[in-house]
C-alpha positions in Angstrom: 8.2 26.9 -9.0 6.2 24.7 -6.8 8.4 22.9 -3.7 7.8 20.4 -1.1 9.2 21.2 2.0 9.4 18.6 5.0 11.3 19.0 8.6 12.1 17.4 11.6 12.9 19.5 14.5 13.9 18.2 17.6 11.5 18.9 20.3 12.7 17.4 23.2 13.6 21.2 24.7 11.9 23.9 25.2 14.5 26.1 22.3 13.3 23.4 19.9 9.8 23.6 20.5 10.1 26.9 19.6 12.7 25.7 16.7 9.6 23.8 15.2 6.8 26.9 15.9 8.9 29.1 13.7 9.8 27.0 11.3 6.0 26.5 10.9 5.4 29.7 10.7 7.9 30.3 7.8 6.4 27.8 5.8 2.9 29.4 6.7 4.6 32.3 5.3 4.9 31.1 1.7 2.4 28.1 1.2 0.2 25.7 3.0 0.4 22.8 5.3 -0.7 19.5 3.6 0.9 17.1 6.5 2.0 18.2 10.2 6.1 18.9 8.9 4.8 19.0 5.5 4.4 21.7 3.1 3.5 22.6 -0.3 5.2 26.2 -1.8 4.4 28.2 -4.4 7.4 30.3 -5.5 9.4 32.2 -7.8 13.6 31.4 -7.1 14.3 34.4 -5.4 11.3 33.9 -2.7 12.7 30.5 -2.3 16.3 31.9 -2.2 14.7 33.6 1.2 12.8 31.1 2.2 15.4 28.3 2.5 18.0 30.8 4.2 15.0 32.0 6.6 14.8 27.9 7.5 18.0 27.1 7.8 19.0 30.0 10.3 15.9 28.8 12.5 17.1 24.9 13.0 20.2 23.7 14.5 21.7 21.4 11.8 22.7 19.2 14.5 19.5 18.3 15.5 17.1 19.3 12.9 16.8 18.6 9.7 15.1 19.8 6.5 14.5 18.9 2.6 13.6 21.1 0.0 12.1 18.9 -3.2 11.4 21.5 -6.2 8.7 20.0 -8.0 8.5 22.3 -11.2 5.5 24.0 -12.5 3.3 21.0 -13.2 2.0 19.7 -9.2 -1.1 19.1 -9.8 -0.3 16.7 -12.5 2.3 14.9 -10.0 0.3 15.0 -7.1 -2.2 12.5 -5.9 -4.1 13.4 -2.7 -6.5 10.9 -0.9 -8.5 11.3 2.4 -9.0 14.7 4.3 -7.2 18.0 4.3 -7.8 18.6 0.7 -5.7 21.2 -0.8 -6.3 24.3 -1.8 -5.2 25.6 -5.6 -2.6 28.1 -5.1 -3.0 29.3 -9.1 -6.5 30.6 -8.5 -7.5 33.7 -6.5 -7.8 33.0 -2.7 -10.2 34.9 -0.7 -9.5 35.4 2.9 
């Protein structure tokens, strides 16, 4: 399943600075960055199972917050990109 996942973390402390590294990194983890709290995620349920339970013990719901939009299998027919950062085709092989 393809998902969208945007945040705002509080950054006004030094703990949510750190809040809004790792939450970064999570979404690193599992897909790639097409805005600065913006992501694009390429998974199957149970991988999103973890990923939305590794996000949500990282914020602090009182300050932060997050969405999850599940997009189905079809993105690149819903998805209209103009300008830089172009993104990269998570169905085809990646080289690294």
């Amino acid at each position: 399943m393809n998902i969208l996942i945007t945040y705002d973390v509080a950054t006004s402390s030094n703990e949510g600075a750190k809040r809004l590294r790792r939450v970064a990194k999570a979404c690193l983890d599992y897909g790639q960055r097409v805005q600065n709290s913006v992501f694009e995620c390429k998974v199957d349920h149970a991988t999103f199972v973890q990923l939305k339970q590794r996000i949500l013990g990282i914020i602090d719901e009182k300050t932060d917050s997050v969405r999850f939009y599940i997009l189905g299998k079809s993105l690149d027919e819903k998805t209209e990109h103009y300008g830089t950062k172009p993104s990269i085709n998570m169905d085809q092989t990646l080289i690294v």
